[in-house]
Structure formats: structure tokens, C-alpha cells
C-alpha positions in Angstrom: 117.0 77.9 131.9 118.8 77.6 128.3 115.3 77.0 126.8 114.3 80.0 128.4 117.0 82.2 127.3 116.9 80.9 123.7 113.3 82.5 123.3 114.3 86.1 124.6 117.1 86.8 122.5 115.5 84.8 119.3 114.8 87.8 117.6 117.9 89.9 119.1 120.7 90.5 115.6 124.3 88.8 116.2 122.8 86.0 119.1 122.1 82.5 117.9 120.2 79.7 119.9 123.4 77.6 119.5 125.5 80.6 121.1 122.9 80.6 124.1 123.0 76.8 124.9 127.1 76.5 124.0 127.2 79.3 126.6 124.8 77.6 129.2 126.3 74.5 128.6 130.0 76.1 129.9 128.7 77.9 132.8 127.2 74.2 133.6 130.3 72.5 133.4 132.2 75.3 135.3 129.3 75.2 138.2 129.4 71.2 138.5 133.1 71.3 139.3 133.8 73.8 141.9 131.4 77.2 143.8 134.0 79.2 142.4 132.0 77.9 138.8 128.6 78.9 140.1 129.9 82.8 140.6 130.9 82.8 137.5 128.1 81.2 136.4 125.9 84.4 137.7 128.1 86.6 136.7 127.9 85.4 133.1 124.2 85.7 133.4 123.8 89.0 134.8 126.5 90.5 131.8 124.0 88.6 129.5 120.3 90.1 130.8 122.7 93.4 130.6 123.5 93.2 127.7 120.0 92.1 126.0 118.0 95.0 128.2 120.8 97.2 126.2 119.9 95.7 122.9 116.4 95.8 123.4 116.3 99.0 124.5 118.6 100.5 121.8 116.8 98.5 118.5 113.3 100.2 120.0 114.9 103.6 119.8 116.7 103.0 116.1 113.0 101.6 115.0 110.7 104.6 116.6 113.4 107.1 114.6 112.9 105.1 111.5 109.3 105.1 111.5 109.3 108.8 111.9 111.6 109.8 109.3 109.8 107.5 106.8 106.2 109.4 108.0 107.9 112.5 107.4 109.4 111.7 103.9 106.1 110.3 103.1 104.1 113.2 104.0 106.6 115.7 102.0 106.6 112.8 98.6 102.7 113.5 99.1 102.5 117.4 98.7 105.0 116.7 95.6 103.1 114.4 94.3 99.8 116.9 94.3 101.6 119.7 93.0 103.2 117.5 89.9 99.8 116.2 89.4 98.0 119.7 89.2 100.5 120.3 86.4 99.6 117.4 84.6 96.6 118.2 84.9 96.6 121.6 83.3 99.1 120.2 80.6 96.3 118.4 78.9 94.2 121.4 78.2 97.2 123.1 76.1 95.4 124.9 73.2 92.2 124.6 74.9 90.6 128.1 73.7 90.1 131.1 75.6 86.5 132.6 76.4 86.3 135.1 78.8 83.3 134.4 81.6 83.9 130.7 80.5 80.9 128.2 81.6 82.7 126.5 84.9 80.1 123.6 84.2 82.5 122.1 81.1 86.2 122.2 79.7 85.4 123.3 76.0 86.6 126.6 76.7 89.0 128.2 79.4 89.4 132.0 80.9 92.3 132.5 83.3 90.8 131.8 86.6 88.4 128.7 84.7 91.6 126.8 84.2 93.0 127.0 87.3 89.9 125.9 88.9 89.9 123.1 86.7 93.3 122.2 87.2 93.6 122.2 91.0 90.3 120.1 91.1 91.3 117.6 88.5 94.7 117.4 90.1 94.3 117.8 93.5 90.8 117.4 94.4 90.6 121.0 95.7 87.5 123.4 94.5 88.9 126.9 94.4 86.5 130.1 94.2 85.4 131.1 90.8 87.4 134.2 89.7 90.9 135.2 90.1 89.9 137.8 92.7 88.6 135.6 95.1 90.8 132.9 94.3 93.4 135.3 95.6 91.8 136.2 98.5 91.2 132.7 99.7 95.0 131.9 98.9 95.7 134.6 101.3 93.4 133.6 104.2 94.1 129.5 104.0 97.2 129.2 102.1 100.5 130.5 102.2 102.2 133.6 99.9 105.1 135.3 98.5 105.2 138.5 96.9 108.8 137.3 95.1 107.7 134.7 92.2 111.5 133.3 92.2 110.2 131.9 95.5 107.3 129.7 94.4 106.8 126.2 93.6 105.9 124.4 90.8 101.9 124.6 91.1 101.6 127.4 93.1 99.4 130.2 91.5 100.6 133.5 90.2 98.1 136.8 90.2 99.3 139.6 88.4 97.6 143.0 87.7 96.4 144.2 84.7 98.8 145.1 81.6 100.5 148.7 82.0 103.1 148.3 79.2 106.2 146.4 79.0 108.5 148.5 80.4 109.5 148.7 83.9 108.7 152.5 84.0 104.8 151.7 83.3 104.7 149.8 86.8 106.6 152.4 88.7 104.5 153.9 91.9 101.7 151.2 92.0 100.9 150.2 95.6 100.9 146.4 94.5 99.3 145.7 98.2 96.3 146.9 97.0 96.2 146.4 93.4 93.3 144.8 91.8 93.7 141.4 90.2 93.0 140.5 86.8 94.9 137.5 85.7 96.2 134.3 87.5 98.3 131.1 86.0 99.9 128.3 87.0 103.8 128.2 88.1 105.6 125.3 86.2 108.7 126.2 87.8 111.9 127.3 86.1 110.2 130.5 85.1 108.1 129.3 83.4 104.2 129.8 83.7 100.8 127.7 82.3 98.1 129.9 81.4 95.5 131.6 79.6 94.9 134.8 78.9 93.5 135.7 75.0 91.9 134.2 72.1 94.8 135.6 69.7 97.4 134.1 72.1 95.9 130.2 71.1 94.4 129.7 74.8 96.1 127.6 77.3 100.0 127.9 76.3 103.2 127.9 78.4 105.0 131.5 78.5 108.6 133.0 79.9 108.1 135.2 83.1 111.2 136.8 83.5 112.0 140.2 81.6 108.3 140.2 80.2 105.0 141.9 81.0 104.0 138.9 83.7 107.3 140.0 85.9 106.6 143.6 85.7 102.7 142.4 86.5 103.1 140.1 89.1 101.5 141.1 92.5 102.2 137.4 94.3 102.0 133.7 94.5 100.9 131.0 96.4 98.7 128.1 97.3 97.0 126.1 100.2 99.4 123.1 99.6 101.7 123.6 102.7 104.8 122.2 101.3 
């Protein structure tokens, strides 16, 4: 019997083997003397398989919960992972020239929407469409968007429309639902954007979006990353 109970409650936190047979070794003692023992005895017994269904039960439970909250954290240290690496991606083609209607079959030269193709496949293994139009489009019908760029996360992509001026006045009664795209970029995060956009500028270069032209430009932002 103490043999048996040693190998249930083995693996049970805060219950040793010795407890088990100093326990069974009592109730023994008690039993042998008087029938007044051997209630107790059972009594002791039936606390005990209580007790270690109550244990049992309650470790499964804590474990289950665990497991989940590790998947979850997991999942969401995955999507941040992609998102940094997309970034680091595009990092390494700083100063790589601008060419407008690049070749999409190397990396010597870069247009807007030829650089973020080349950064989300590099860095996340996805192959977006090959202009900024259609990129945008396909954001829109797979991905998830926001129209306020103080909204987006790092590696998200920003489309903007095309340069009016830069004062707010230029931008005043365009529909921006339906305005046209011609630019995109990367979002780096703390206002700050990775793109190209001009010979003159040097090519792939890190610029300031708020209080410039690419606020006043900006129609929305977004990606197919879900978190």
C-alpha cells in the first residue's frame, strides 16, 4: 500500500516518499492497537487521495495556462521579429541609387516601390506586387491600414500622393480616398521613414515625416503582418 502511494505522489511538489511511508507507518501502528486506529487510518487515506486529486488537478490547470501564454508571447516575439528584420534589411541598401522603373531582377539600383519589394522579401520572405499602386491595393485587400501614420509600426509601409507643395494649403480639398499613389517607404518608427525617392536626394536615405512634405502627402499605412 505505501509502495503504492509512494509512486502517485512521486512527482507531486512539497510530498516526499519518506513523508508517505512515515505517514503509512503511523496509521499502521495506530490500526494494530485498537479499531478506533483503523478509522482513522481511512480517514487519513481518504484526506490524502483528496488532497493529491486537488493537486493534480490544480498543477494541470497552472501548466495548460502556461503553455498558452508562452504560445501567445511567442507568436507576438515572431511578428516583431519580421518587422525588425524588414528594417534591417532595407538598412543595408542606404545610398543605394535611385533609378526610376528600376530592373526588379537586381539591387544595383532602387525606385520607391523596388526597395520595398526588396526589403519585405529579403526580410520577411514576402513577394509584394511591383509598383506602389498595386502594392497599395494589395495592402488594402490582405493586410491591415490606417489612414493616421502616428498609428503605424515600425515596417509597415507608408503611400503618399504626389508632391503639391509644402504647405498645408497645397493639400487642402483633395479627396485622399481616392488619390492616386505615387510614392511609398518604409516606417522606421519614431517618425522617421526609409526611402527613396530621387537621384539628387543620394537614393535610399532616412527622412523626418512630421511638419514636411511626406505628412502633408501621406494618404495611409499598413502591412499584411497582423501584429
Amino acid at each position: 500500500m505505501c509502495f503504492l502511494w509512494e509512486n502517485i505522489l512521486i512527482n507531486i511538489p512539497n510530498i516526499t516518499p519518506k513523508q508517505v511511508f512515515e505517514s503509512c507507518d503511523r496509521m499502521t501502528s495506530v490500526s494494530q492497537k485498537t479499531n478506533e486506529g483503523k478509522s482513522i487510518m481511512k480517514k487519513n487515506f481518504s484526506i490524502l487521495l483528496l488532497s493529491t486529486s486537488l493537486a493534480i488537478s490544480i498543477f494541470g490547470v497552472q501548466s495548460t495556462t502556461s503553455s498558452a501564454a508562452s504560445y501567445i508571447s511567442q507568436s507576438q516575439e515572431s511578428i516583431s521579429t519580421v518587422r525588425n528584420s524588414i528594417i534591417s534589411k532595407g538598412m543595408t541598401y542606404l545610398g543605394t541609387p535611385y533609378e526610376f522603373g528600376s530592373s526588379r531582377s537586381n539591387t544595383r539600383t532602387f525606385d520607391c516601390s523596388d526597395f520595398v519589394r526588396q526589403a519585405y522579401l529579403e526580410g520577411a520572405g514576402i513577394t509584394l506586387p511591383s509598383n506602389s499602386r498595386t502594392q497599395g491595393a494589395y495592402i488594402k485587400s490582405k493586410g491591415s491600414y490606417t489612414t493616421n501614420w502616428k498609428s503605424l509600426k515600425p515596417g509597415d509601409i507608408m503611400f503618399f500622393m504626389s508632391y503639391r507643395g509644402n504647405k498645408a494649403s497645397d493639400y487642402q480639398g483633395i479627396n485622399r480616398n481616392t488619390s492616386r499613389i505615387t510614392h511609398n517607404g518604409i516606417y522606421l518608427g519614431n517618425g522617421k521613414i526609409l526611402q527613396t525617392y530621387s537621384k539628387k536626394s543620394g537614393g535610399v536615405r532616412i527622412d523626418t515625416i512630421e511638419g514636411t512634405q511626406w505628412e502633408k502627402r501621406f494618404l495611409f499605412g499598413g502591412s499584411v503582418l497582423k501584429k
